[in-house]
C-alpha positions in Angstrom: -112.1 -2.9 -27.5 -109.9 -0.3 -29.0 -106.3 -0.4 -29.5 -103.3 1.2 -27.5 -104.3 5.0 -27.9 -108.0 3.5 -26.6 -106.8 2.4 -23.7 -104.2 5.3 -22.7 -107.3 7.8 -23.1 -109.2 4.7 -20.7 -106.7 5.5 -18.0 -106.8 9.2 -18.1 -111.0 8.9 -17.7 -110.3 6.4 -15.0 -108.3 8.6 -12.4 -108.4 12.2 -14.0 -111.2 14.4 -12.1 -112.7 15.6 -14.8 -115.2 13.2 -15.8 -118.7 14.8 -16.0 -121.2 13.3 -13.9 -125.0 13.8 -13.7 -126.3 12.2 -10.7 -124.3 13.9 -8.0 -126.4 17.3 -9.1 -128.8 16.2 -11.5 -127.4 18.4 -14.0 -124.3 17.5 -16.0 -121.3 18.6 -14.3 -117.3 18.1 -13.8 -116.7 15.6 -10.7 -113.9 18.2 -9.6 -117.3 20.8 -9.5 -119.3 19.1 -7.1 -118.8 18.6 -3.3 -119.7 14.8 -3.6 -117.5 11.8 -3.2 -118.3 9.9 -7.0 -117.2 7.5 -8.6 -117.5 6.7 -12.1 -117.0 2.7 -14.0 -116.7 3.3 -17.4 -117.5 1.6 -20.6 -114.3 1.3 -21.4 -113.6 -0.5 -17.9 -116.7 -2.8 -18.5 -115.6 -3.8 -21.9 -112.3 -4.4 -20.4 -112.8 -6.0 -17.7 -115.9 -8.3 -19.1 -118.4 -8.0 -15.8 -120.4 -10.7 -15.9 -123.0 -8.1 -14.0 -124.0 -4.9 -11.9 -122.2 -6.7 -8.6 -119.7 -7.6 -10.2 -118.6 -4.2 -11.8 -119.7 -2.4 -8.6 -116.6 -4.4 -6.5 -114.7 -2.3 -8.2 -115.9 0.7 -6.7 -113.5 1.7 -3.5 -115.4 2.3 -0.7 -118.2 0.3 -1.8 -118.9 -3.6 -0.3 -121.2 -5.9 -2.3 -122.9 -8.1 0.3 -123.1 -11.9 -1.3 -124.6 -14.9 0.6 -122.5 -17.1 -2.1 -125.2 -18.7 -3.9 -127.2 -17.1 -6.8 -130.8 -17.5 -5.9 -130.1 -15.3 -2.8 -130.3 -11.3 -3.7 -127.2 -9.0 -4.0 -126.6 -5.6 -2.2 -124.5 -2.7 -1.9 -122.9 -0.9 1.3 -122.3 2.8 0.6 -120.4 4.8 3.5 -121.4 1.8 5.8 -125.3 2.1 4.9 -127.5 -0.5 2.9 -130.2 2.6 2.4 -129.5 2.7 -1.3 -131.1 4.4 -3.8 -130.6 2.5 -7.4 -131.6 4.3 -10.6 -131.3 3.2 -13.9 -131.3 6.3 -16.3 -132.3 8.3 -13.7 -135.4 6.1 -13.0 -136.0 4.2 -9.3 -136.2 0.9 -9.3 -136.2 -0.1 -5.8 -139.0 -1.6 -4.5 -140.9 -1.9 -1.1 -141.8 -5.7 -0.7 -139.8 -9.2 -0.9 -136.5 -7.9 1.4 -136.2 -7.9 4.8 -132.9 -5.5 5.1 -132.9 -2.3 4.7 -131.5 -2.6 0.6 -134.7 -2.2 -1.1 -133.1 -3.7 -4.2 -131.8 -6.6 -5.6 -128.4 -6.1 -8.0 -129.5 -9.5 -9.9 -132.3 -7.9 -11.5 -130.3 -4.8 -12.6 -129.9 -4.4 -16.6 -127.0 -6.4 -18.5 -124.1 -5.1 -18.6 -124.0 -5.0 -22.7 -126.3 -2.0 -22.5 -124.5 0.3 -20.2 -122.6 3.0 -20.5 -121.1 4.0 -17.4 -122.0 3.7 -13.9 -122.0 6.6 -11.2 -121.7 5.9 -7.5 -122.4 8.8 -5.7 -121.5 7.8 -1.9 -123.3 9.9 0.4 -127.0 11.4 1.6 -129.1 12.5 -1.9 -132.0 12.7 0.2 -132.8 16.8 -0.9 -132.4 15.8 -4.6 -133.6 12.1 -4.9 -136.0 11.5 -1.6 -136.0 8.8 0.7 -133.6 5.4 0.0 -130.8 7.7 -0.8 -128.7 7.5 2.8 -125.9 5.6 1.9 -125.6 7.3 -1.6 -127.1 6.8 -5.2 -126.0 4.2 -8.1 -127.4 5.4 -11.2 -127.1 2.8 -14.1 -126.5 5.0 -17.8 -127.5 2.5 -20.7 -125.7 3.0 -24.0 -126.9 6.0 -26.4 -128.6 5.0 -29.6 -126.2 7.6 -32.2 -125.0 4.7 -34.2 -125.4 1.2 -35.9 -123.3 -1.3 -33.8 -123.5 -4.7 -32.2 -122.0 -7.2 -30.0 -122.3 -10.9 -28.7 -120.7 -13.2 -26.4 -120.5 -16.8 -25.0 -118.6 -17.4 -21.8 -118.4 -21.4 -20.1 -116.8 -21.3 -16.5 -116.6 -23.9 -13.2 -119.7 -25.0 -11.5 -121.6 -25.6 -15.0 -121.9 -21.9 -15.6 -122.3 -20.6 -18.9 -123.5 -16.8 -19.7 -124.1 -15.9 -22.9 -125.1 -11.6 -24.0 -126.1 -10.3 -27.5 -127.2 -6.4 -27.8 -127.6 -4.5 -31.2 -128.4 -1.2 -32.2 -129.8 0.2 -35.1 -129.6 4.1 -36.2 -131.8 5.1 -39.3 -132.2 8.9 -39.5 -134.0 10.2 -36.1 -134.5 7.3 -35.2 -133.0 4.5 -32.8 -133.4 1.0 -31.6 -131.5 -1.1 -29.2 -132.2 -4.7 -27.9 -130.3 -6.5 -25.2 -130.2 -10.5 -24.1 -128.4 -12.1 -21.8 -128.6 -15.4 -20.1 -126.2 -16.7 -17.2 -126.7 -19.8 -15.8 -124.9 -21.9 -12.9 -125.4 -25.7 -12.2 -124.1 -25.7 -8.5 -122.2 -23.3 -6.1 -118.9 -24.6 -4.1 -117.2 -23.0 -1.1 -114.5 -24.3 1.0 -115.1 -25.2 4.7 -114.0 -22.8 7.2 -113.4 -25.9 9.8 -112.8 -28.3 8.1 -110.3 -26.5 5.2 -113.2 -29.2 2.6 -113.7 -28.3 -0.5 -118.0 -28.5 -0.7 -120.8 -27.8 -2.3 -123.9 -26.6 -0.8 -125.6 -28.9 0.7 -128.8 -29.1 -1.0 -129.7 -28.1 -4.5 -128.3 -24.8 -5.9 -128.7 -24.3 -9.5 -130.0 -20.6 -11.0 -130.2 -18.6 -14.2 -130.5 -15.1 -14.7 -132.5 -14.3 -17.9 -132.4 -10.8 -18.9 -134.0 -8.6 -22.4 -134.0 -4.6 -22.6 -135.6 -2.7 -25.9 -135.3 0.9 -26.5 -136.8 3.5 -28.7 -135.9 6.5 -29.2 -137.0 9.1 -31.6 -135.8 12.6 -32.0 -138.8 14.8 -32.9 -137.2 18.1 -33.2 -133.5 19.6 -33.2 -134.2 20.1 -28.9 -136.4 17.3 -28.1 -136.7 13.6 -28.1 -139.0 10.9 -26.8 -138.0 7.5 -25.6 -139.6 4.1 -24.9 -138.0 1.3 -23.2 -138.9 -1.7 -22.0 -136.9 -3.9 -19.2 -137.4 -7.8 -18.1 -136.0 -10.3 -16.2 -136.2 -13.5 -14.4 -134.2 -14.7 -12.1 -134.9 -18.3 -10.5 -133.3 -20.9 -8.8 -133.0 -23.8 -6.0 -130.9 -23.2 -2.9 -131.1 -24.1 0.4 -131.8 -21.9 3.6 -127.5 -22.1 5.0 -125.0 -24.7 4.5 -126.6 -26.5 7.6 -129.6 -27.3 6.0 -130.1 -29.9 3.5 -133.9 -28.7 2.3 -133.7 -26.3 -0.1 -136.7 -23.6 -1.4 -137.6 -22.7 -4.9 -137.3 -18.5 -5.6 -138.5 -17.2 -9.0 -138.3 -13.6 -9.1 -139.7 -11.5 -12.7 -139.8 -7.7 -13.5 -141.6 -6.0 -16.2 -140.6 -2.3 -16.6 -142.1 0.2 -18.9 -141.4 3.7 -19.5 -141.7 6.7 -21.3 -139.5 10.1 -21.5 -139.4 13.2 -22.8 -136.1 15.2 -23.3 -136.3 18.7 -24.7 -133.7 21.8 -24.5 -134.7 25.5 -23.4 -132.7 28.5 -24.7 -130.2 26.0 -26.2 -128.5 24.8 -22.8 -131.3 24.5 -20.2 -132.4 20.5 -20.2 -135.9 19.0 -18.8 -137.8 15.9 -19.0 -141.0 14.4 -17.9 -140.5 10.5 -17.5 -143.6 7.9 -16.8 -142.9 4.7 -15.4 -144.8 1.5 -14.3 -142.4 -1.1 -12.7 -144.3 -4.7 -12.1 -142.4 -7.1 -9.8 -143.2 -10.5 -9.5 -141.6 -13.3 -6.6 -142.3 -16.9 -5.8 -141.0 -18.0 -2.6 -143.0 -20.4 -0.5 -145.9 -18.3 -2.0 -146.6 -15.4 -4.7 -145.8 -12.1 -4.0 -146.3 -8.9 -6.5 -145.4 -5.4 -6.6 -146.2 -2.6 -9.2 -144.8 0.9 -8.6 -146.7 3.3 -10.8 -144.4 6.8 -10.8 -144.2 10.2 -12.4 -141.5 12.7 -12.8 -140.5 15.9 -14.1 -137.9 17.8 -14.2 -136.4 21.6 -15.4 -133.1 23.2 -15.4 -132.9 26.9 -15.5 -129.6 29.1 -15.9 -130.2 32.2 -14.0 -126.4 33.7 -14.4 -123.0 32.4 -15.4 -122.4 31.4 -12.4 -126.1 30.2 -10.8 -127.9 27.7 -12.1 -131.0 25.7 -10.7 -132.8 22.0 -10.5 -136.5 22.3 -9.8 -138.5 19.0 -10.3 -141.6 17.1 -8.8 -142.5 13.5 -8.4 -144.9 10.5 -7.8 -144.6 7.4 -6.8 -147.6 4.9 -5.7 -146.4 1.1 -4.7 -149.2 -1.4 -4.3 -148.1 -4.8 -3.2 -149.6 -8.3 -1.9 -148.1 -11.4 -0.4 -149.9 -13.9 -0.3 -148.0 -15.8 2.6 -146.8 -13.0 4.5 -149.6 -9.8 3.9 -153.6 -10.1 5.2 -154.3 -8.3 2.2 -152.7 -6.0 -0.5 -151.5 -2.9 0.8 -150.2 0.2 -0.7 -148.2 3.6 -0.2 -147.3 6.8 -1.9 -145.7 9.8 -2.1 -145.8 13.0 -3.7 -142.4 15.4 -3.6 -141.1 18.8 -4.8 -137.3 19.8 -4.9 -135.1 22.8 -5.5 -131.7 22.8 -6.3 -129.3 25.6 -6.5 -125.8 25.4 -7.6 -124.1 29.2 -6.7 -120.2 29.8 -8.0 -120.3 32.8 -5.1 -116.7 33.8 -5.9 -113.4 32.5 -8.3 -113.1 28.5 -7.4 -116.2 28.4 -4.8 -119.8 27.1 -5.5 -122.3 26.6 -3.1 -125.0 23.5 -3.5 -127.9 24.4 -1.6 -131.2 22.0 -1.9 -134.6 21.3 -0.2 -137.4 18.7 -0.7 -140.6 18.2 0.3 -142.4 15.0 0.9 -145.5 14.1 1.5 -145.8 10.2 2.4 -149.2 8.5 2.7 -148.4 6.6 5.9 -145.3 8.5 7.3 -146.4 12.5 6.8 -145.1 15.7 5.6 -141.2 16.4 6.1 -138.8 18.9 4.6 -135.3 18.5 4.4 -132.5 20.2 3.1 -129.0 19.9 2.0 -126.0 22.1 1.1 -122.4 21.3 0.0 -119.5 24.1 -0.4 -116.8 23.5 -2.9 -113.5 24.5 -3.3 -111.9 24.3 -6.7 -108.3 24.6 -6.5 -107.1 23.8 -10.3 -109.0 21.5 -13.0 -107.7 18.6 -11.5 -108.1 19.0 -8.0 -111.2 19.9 -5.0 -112.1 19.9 -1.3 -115.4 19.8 -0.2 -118.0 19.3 2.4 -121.5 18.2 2.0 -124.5 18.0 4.6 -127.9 16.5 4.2 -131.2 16.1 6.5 -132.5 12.0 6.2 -136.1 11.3 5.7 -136.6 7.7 5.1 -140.0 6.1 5.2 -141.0 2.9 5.8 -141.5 0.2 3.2 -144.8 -1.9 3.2 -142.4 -5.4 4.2 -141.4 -2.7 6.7 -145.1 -2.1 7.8 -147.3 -5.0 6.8 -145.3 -8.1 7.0 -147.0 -10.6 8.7 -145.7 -14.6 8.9 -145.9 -17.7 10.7 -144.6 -20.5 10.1 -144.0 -24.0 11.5 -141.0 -26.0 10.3 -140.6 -29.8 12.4 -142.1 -28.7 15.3 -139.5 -25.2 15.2 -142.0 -21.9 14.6 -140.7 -18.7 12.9 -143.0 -15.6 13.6 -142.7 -12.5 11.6 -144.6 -8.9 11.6 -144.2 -5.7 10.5 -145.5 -2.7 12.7 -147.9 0.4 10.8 -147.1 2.5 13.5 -143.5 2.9 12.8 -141.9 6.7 12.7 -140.0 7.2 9.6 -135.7 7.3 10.0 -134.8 10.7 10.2 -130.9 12.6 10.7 -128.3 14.1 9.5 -125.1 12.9 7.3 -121.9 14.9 6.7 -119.0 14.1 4.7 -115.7 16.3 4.3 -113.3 15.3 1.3 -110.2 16.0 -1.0 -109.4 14.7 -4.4 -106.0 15.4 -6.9 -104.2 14.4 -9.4 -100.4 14.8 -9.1 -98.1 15.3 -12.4 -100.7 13.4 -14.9 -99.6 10.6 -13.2 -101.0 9.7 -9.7 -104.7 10.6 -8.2 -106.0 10.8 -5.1 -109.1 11.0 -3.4 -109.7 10.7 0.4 -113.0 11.5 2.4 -114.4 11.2 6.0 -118.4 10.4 6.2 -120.4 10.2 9.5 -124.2 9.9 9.9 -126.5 9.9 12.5 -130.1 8.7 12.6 -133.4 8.8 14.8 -135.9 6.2 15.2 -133.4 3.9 12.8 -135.7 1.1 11.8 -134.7 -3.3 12.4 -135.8 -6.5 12.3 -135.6 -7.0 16.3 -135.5 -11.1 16.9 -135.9 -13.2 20.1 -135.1 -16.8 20.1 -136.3 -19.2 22.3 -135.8 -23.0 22.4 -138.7 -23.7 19.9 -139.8 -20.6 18.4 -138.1 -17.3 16.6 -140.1 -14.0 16.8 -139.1 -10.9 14.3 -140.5 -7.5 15.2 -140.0 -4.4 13.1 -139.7 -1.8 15.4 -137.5 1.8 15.5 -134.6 1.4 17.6 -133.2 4.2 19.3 -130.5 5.5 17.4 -128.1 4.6 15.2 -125.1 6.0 14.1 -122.3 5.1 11.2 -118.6 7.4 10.7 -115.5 6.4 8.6 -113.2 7.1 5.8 -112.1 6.2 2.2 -108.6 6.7 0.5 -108.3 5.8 -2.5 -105.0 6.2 -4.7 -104.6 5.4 -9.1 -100.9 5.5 -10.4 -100.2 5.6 -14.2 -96.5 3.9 -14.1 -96.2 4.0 -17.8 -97.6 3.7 -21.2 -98.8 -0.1 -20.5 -98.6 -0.5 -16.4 -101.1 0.9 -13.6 -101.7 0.8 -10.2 -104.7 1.2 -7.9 -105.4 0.8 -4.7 -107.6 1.7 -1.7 -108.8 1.8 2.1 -112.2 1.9 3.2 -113.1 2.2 7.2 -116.6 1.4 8.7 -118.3 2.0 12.2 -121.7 1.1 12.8 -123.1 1.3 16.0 -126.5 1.1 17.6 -128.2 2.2 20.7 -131.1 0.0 21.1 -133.5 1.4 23.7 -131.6 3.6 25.3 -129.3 0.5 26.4 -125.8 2.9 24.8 -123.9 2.2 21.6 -123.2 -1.4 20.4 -121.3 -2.1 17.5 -123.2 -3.5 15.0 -121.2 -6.7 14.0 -122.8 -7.2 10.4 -120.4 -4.9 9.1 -116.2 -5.7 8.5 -114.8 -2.2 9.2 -111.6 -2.6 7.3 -111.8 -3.3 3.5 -108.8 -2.8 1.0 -108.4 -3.5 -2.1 -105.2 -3.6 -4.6 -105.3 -3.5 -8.3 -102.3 -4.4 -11.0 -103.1 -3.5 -14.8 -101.1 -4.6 -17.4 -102.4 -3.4 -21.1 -101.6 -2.7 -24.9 -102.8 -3.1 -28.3 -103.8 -6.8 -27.8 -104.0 -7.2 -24.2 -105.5 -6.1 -21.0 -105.2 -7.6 -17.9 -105.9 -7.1 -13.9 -104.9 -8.9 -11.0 -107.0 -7.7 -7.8 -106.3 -8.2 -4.2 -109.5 -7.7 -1.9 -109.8 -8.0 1.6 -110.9 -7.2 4.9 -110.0 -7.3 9.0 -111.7 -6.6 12.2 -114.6 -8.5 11.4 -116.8 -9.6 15.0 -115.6 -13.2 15.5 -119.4 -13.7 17.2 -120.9 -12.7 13.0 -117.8 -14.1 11.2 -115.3 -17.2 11.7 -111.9 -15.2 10.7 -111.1 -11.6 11.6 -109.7 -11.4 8.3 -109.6 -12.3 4.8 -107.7 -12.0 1.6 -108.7 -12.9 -1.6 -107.4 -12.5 -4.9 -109.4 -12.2 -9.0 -107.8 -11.8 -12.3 -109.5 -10.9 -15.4 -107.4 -11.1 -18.7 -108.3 -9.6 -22.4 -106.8 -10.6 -25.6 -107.8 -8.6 -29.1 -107.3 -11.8 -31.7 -108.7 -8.8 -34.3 -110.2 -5.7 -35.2 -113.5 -7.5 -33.8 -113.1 -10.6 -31.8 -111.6 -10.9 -28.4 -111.4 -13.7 -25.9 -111.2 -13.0 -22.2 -110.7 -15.1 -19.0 -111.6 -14.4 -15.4 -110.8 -16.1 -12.3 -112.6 -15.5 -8.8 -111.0 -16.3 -5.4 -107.7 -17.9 -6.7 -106.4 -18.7 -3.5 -109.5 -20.7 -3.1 -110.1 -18.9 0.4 -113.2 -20.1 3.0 -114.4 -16.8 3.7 -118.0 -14.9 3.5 -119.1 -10.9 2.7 -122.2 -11.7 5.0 -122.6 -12.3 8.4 -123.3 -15.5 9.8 -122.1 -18.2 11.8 -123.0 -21.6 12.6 -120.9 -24.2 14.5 -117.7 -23.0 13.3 -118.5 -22.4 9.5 -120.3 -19.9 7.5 -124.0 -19.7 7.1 -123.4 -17.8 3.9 -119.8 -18.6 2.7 -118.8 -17.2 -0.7 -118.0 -19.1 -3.3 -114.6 -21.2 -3.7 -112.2 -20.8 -6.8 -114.0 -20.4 -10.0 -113.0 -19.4 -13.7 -115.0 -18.9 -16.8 -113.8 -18.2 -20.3 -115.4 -17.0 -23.5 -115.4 -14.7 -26.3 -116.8 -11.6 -27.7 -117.7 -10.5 -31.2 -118.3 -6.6 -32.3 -119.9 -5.5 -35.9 
């Protein structure tokens, strides 16, 4: 929470291309050097802008779409270039998971790390596949917790509508080579409200919806020589609550989901510049709804950079990852997967202002086989400021064990829902491309624009038939499916304490189911925009954003359109207390980021006009 010169260097990070990124190449790198479209939330911006969590930072990401059903105890997603195929990292470590989702996000944003531990966030939108395996279609979040270089702490208390309070405390300690960091956090919310599509009602859902999020991080790190280091870290949270099935049902379920991550990782240096690492992990997930399900995801990976020239460098690395899951509803018995992987990457500068990213992976996947793919992206570098690039990867996506082992039936007054997976599913294979351009005019104004299309094979979906007294659910590979669209995105500095953002995302997503030709898929709103104001100086910061979307399938969603509008206001009382406000949905808008309709009103509406205030104190 620094002063004015703080937040004038803020903005230059925020829309200057030279941030240095590591996920887009695995290496550390300038975002105007890679032929990625990323996007990078600061810690500046979190501090700022006081995200109460992951999803809520990530809506701040343009071209990104947070999918919300409105009420806590449901699980939070994100949409990159149109695809739920996700791959989220945290420190460079996978935490999706294989069991307890039925979409194709293999994640759940609730359970990611508080936000008073991170650093930054990278969105790398766009295939990883060659570099990170399967998940990464869409693109790659990678979560970067806080370093442990000094002796510092923080702690807030927030109190908002609906009974929600949140309260976060994180402190670390530096003592010579060696450093500790714990995080807390707790948010809890007493009810969920939405406003009627219909009937223009204020409402809450209809049966109970209360939740809390319960989060606790430790970290240990200890430098053992001037070019290595070994950290520990620990990661758990629980996340439970009551909600009902839609806002046409009045019974409601209990869901209680827990993870316990542990982990290990060694850093060192070769030759002074070339970085490795060998990381162990063992994440344990654990979910209650109408009956216990578990998951543990034992892993391995390593990792070394080597410099062969000035201008070539490469990314060679190897992993493994065994799941082992079993529901004890929904599996006959407890099933597991793995996969064992080998990667190259090479990044080439060929000639003054070009580089060349050339990758290929191997994957060996117990159930789905042996596939290579490969990836290459040519970059043009015009001056330190600005690029044009284009990028291509291969997609290998396996299936997960929901994907192959789900099994469920289940009889609710006389109504019967039938669910089952399929082990004889191919994996989701294709191609992605994406072309893009990205400046920054007189210091003042930057822009970024970039077209995406992908294509895949033997796509994988939940295929349902309903009847009069029973739904059936098959897993099954569909034909094909295929996704294309664009992002423009545009930052303007208007002076010292006034900015400006804005930007345009497009989505098409169609599939052709059997050979029966392209549908549009209607889950998805293909126009999304989204308009910033920022006001800040020595004692204040504050944003007024604009969201919005058209086009949306009248069949999936009651409006066409939508417009909401958030604030979130800052005020420095002293060196190290600051209170803060934010408001959600001002305009108190009936609308819903997920599809679903139901006799003229939202299955899944989000959440109606909402504020919560608090404070925060540094040391």
């Amino acid at each position: 929470m620094g002063g004015g010169t703080a937040f004038a260097q803020e903005d230059l990070q925020e829309f200057a291309l030279e941030d240095m990124v590591v996920t887009a190449t695995r290496t550390e790198s300038k975002v105007v050097d890679v032929p990625v479209n990323t996007t990078v939330i600061s810690a500046e911006k979190i501090a700022d802008r006081h995200y109460l969590d992951v999803a809520d930072a990530l809506k701040d990401v343009p071209g990104a779409t947070v999918m919300d059903t409105g009420v806590g105890a449901y699980e939070k997603k994100i949409v990159l270039n149109g695809d739920e195929r996700v791959l989220v990292l945290v420190d460079g470590k996978r935490v999706n998971i294989d069991m307890g989702t039925m979409s194709r996000a293999s994640y759940d944003l609730n359970q990611m790390p508080d936000v008073s531990m991170i650093e930054r966030i990278e969105v790398v939108k766009g295939h990883g596949g060659a570099l990170y395996g399967s998940d990464a279609v869409g693109g790659v979040v990678n979560i970067i917790t806080k370093k442990m270089d000094h002796s510092y702490g923080k702690v807030s208390m927030g109190f908002g509508s609906h009974q929600a309070r949140d309260a976060k405390a994180m402190y670390t300690i530096k003592e010579g080579k060696t450093g500790v960091m714990v995080a807390a956090s707790k948010y809890k919310q007493g009810y969920h409200e939405y406003k009627d599509a219909k009937t223009e009602a204020n409402k809450r859902w209809p049966a109970a919806s209360t939740y809390e999020n319960e989060k606790v991080s430790v970290k240990l790190s200890q430098e053992l020589s001037e070019t290595s280091n070994l950290e520990l870290g620990y990661d758990f949270s629980k996340f439970e609550g009551v909600r009902s099935y839609s806002t046409k049902a009045k019974s409601a379920s209990f869901s209680n989901k827990k993870t316990n991550d542990f982990y290990a990782k060694y850093d060192w240096t070769v030759n002074g510049k070339d970085q490795g690492f060998i990381q162990l992990y063992r994440n344990k997930y654990d979910y209650y709804n109408a009956g216990d399900m578990y998951e543990t995801d034992t892993g391995f990976e390593a990792q070394q950079n080597i410099t062969l020239s000035d201008n070539n460098r490469l990314v060679v690395g190897a992993s493994y990852r065994k799941a082992k899951a079993l529901n004890a509803t929904s599996y006959t018995a407890e099933k597991s997967i793995n996969n064992k992987a080998v990667f190259v990457s090479d990044q080439w500068e060929f000639a003054p202002s070009w580089t060349l990213d050339a990758g290929v992976r191997y994957d060996k996947h117990s159930t789905a086989g042996s596939k290579t793919t490969w990836s290459a992206g040519l970059n043009k570098k015009f001056d330190e400021n600005s690029h044009a690039y284009i990028n291509w990867g291969q997609v290998f996506k396996a299936p997960t064990l929901d994907d192959l082992y789900y099994y469920s039936v289940m009889d609710y007054k006389g109504f019967k829902f039938e669910s089952y997976g399929n082990p004889n599913l191919k994996p989701e294979k294709g191609d992605t491309w994406t072309i893009g351009y990205g400046t920054k005019i007189a210091d003042k104004t930057s822009v970024n624009i970039s077209y995406f299309q992908s294509k895949l094979e033997d796509a994988i979906d939940w295929d349902t038939t309903l009847s009069d007294n029973n739904s059936v659910s098959i897993v099954r590979n569909v034909d094909k499916q295929k996704k294309n669209g664009m992002e423009l995105s545009i930052g303007h500095e208007l002076n010292d304490n006034w900015d400006l953002e804005a930007s345009y995302t497009y989505i098409r997503v169609k599939n052709n189911d059997q050979g029966s030709g392209y549908v549009r898929d209607t889950n998805y709103i293909p126009n999304m925009y989204r308009f910033g104001v920022r006001y800040h100086n020595d004692l204040w910061n504050a944003d007024l954003f604009l969201r919005g979307g058209s086009g949306a399938d009248k069949s999936a969603y009651v409006d066409s359109k939508y417009m909401t509008l958030d604030m979130s206001v800052a005020y420095k009382a002293t060196k190290d207390l600051s209170f803060y406000a934010k408001g959600y949905n001002l305009f108190n808008k009936a609308y819903a980021e997920s599809a679903g309709v139901n006799g003229g009103t939202y299955i899944y509406p989000a959440q109606g006009r909402r504020f919560i205030i608090g404070a925060e104190y540094t040391f």
